[in-house]
N, C-alpha and C positions, 0 to 999 in steps of 0.2 A: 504493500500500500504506500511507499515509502514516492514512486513515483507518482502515483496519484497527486498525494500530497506535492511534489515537485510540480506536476500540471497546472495542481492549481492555484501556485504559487505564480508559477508563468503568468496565468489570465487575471493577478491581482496586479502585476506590474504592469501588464497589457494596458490593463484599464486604467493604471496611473498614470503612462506614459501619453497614455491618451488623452487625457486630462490636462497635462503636462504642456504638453505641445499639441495645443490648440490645433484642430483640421481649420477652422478658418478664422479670417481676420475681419472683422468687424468694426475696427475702426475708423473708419474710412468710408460709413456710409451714407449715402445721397439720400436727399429728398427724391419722393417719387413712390413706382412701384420695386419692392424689395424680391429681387430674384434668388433663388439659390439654387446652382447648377453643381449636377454632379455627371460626372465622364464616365462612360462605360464603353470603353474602347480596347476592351481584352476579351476573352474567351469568357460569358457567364459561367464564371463559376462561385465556390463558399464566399471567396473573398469580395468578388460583386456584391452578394447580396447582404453582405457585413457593410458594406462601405454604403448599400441604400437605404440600409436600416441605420443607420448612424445619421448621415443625411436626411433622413425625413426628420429624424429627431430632434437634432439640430436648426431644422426648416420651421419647424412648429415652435419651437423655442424663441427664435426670431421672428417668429410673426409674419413668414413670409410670403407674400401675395402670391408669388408663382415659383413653379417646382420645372426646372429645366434640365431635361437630360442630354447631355450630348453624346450621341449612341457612334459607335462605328466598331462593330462587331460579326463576325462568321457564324456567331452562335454558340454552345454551351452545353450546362445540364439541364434537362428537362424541369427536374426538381427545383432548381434553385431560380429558373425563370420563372417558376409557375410562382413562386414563393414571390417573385416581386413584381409579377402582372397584379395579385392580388392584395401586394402593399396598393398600388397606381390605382387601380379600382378603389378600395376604399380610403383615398385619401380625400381630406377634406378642402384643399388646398390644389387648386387644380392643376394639373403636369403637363409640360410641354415637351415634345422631344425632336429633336433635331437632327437628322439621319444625314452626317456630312458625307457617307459614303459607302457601306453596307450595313444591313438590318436582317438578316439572314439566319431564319431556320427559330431558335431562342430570341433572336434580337426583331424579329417580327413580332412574337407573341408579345413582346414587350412593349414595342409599339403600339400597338392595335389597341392595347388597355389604357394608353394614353387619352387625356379632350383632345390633343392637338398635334399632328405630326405636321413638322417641315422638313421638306429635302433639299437638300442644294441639288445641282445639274449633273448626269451621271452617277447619281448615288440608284440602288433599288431596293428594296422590300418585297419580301417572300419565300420563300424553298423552306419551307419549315418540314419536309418529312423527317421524320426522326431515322437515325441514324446510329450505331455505335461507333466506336474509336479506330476500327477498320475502315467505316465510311459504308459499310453495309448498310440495307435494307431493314429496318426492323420488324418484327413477325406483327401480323396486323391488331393483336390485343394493345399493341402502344401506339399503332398510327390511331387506332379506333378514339385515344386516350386523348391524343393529340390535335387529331379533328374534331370532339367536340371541346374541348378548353377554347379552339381558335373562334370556334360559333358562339360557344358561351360567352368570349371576351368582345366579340363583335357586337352581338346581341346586349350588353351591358351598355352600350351606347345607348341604345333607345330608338326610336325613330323622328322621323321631321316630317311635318307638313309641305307638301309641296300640288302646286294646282297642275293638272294635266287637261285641259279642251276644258277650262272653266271650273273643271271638278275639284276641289281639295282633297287628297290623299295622303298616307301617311305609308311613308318611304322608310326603310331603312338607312339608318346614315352613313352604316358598316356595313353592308351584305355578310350577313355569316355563309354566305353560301361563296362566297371569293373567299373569305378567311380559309375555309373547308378545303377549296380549290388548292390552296397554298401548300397544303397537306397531302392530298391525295391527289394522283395522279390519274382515277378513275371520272371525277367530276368534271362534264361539260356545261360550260356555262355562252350561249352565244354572243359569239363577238367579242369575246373575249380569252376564252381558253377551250380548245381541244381537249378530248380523254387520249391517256395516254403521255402528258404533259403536265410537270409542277407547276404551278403560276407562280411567275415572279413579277414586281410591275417596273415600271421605269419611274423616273418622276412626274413624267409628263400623265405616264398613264394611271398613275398614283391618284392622281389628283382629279382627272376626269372620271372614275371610279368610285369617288369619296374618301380613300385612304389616306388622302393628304390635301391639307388646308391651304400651302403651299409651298412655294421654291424661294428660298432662301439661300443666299451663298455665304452668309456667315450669320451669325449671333443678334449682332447688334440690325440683322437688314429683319430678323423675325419679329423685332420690335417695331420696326417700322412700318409692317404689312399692319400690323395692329394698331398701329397708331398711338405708339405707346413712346414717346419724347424724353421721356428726365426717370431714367429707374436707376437701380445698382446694383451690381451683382456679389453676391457673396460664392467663392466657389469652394467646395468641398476638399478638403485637398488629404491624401493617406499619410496618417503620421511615423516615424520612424518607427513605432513595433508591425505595422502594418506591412513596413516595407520587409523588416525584418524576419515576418512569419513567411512570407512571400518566398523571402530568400532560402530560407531552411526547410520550406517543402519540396523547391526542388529537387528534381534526380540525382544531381550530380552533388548537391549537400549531402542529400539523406544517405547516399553512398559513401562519400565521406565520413561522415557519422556514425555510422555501421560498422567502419573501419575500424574507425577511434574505439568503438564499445568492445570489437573482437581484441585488439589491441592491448588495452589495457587490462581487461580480463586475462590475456594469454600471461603478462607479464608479471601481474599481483599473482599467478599460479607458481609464474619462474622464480620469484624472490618474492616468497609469503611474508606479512610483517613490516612491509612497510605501507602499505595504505595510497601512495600517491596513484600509482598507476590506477587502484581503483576508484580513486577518486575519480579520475580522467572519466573511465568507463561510466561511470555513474554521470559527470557534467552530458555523458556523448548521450547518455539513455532521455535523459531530460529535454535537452534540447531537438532532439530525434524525435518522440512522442510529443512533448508539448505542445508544440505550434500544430497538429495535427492532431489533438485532442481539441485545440483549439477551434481549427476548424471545419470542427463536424466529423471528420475522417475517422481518426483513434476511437473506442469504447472503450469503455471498463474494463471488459473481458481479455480484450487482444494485450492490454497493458498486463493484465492480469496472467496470462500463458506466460510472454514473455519471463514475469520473473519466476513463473511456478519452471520453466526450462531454465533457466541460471540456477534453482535450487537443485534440480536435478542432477546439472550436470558438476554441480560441488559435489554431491552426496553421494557419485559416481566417482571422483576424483578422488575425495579426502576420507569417505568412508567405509568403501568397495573394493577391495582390489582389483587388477583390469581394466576392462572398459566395457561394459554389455548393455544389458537391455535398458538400464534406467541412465546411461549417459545418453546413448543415442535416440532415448525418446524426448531427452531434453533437448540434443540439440534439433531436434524436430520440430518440437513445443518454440523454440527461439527463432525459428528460422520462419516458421506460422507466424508467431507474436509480431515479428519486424513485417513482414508480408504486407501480412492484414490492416494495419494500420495504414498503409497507404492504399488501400481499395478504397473506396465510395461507397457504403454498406450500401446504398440504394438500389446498388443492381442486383441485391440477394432479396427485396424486398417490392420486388415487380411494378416499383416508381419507376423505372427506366430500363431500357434492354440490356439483356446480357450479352456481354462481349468475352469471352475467354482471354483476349490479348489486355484487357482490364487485370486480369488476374495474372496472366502470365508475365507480363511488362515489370511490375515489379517483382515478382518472384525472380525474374532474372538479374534485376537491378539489388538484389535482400543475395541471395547465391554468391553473385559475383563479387559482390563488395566484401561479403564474408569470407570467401579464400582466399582473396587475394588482400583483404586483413591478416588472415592468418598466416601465409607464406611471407607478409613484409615483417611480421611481428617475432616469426621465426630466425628471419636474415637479421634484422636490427639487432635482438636477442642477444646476437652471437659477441657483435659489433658491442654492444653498449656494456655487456659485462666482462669484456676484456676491454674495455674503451679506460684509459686514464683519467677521463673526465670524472666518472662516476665509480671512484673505489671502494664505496661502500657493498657496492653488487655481491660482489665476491670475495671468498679468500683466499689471499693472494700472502699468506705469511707462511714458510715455512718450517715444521716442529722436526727438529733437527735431532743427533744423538746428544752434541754438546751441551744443550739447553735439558737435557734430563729426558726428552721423549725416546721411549724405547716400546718399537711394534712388535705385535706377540710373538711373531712368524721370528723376529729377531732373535729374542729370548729362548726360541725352544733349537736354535742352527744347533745342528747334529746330535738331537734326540733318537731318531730310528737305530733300532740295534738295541738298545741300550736296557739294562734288564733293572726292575724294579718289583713294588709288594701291592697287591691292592689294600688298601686300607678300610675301603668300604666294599658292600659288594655290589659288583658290575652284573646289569640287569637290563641291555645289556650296558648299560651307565653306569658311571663310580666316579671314584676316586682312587687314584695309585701315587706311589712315593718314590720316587727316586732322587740320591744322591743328597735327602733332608730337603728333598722340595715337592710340591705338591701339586697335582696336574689334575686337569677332567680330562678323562678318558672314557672311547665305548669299545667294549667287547666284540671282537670278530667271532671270538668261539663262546657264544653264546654265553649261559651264568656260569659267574667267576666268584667262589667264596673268596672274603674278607680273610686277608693273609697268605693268601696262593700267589706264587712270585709271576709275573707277568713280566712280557719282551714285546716292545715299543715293535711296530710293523712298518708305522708311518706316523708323521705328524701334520697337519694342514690345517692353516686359519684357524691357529687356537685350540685346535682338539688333538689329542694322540690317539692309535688305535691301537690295541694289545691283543696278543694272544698269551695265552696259560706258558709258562717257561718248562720245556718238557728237557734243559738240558740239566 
């Protein structure tokens, strides 16, 4: 539980640093209408929908008339879209969003829950079929899931009065039936989309559609289709633990890290008693899980394995002799625990499709980091405890004859031959006397009464071996 506690130690400095170093600056603010825009110009994912849930919160704090997205995204998780179409839906506070150049797939549904999209020229909107991380096709229970959220969020619009030959009628303002189109490939809609074809729109055709209020080539021109002269913008901005969790989910950290935990562990084994290296191990576990405890990735559980396979595979080390079934189900349980923390439990939990390369991606990325921890930790090993920087590793003093040390093997030089008494009896163990000195010995000829002369055979590493003296 030791790392838990470390997690959530992590998310208490998160939220101080956050605090700390203010996302925006407010000093500086105009008479007018009060904007607050926030960027989402990466792949929707956890850290998107942290930074719109910090953003609204912030927006509402400040009182702020309009909510500005400036989008330019390929798209994301399903989940963590649906998560902030449905902040934009009920937000009190109306959202604008400003697609400087793709809105694709996630960053459509995102759109569409908006009052107000603007495109600049060349930007589009649409391809929303869902997809895994291969870029595959997903099986139709999540396009199904997909098509309606995009009706649902269309349909949230409401509809408009509009006269047709005199008549008043009431229009949709969204077509959920083009949101739907976006999604499936199967919907004909005339004049506008074929079956057999995504709908994507252009801006031009965004706009003659109803999907877009209008074309705008920057920020400040959206203000002015509005008619909106004197505002100010407050913008959202990620503060350094934000950048910093960013940093240490990467691949090529958390591989690193994995390194460091193999590493330090291999080393706190090589020279027990001193603590440092596993300290390292322990900084490398914390910072490996916690930003991905953080966000959303890690559970309980996978933190949990994790140390139940480090107990293992101590109690395989220091308690077992060899190495069998309960080291190797620890490093099993370790290699699961690092794994899993970087899946997206989502795709076990049929919010989004399964992808195997989901699961495979990092187990390659948890494997490799770990041998190739282990074979550096090996090499170093060799290096750092004959290294004269660090003489404490080893000992390196030698116990000489001059200084008083004297080895057994020493002590017994040219014993064999030599006839003596037992003094105890050999069973086939004892004790024997020769020359008023006193030896352990075992019996070759099996029991030897106490006082039967015995003749040394051999001596090795501390023991002599006797038979009965028959001369």
């Amino acid at each position: 539980m030791a790392l838990k506690r470390f997690a959530l130690l992590f998310a208490v400095l998160a939220l101080t640093v956050s605090f700390s170093f203010s996302a925006t600056d407010t000093t500086d603010v105009l008479s007018g209408k009060l904007v607050y825009k926030i960027n989402i110009k990466e792949d929707i994912m956890p850290a998107a929908w942290r930074h719109v849930q910090r953003g609204f919160k912030e927006a509402s704090e400040l009182k702020a008339d309009i909510m500005l997205i400036h989008m330019n995204t390929y798209g994301g998780l399903v989940n963590m879209a649906d998560s902030i179409r449905t902040k934009l839906l009920n937000s009190p506070i109306p959202v604008w969003v400003f697609i400087d150049n793709q809105a694709a797939s996630a960053g459509a549904l995102i759109s569409i829950a908006a009052d107000s999209i603007y495109m600049r020229s060349g930007a589009s909107i649409g391809a929303a079929t869902v997809v895994n991380q291969a870029g595959e096709v997903a099986p139709d229970k999540f396009q199904s899931f997909m098509r309606s959220t995009m009706r649902a969020t269309a349909e949230a619009k409401g509809k408009i009065p509009i006269v047709i030959k005199g008549d008043t009628v009431m229009k949709w303002r969204r077509d959920p039936k083009i949101a739907e189109a976006m999604v499936d490939p199967s919907v004909y809609i005339e004049g506008i989309i074929d079956t057999g074809k995504v709908l994507t729109f252009t801006t031009d055709e965004a706009i003659e559609w109803g999907y877009c209020e209008g074309k705008a080539e920057s920020v400040s021109e959206i203000f002015s289709i509005n008619g909106i002269d004197e505002y100010s913008i407050v913008e959202f901005k990620p503060t350094l633990i934000d950048k910093l969790i960013g940093l240490l989910t990467s691949p090529v950290v958390s591989g690193l890290l994995i390194m460091v935990i193999v590493g330090g562990i291999y080393f706190e084994l090589q020279t027990p008693g001193i603590g440092f290296p596993l300290a390292i191990a322990v900084i490398g576990a914390v910072l490996y899980f916690a930003p991905l405890y953080v966000e959303g990735l890690a559970e309980h559980y996978e933190v949990i394995i994790f140390i139940v396979g480090l107990i293992l595979i101590a109690v395989e080390i220091f308690a077992i002799p060899g190495f069998g079934v309960i080291g190797i189900s620890g490093i099993i349980l370790v290699l699961l625990g690092l794994t899993a923390a970087m899946i997206d439990n989502d795709i076990f939990r049929d919010i989004r499709p399964f992808s195997w390369i989901e699961v495979v991606r990092p187990l390659m990325i948890v494997a490799f980091s770990l041998f190739t921890g282990l074979i550096a930790s090996i090499v170093l090993s060799k290096r750092l405890i004959s290294s004269p920087a660090f003489p404490g590793l080893a000992l390196k003093h030698s116990l000489t004859e001059e200084e008083g040390y004297i080895g057994v093997d020493k002590r017994q030089k040219g014993l064999q031959g030599k006839v003596g008494t037992a003094i105890t009896v050999l069973r086939p163990s004892g004790k024997i006397e020769i020359n008023n000195e006193i030896f352990d010995a075992v019996s070759e000829d099996g029991f030897i009464n106490k006082g039967e002369a015995v003749k040394i055979t051999k001596d090795e590493a501390g023991q002599v071996y006797v038979l009965r003296n028959k001369d």
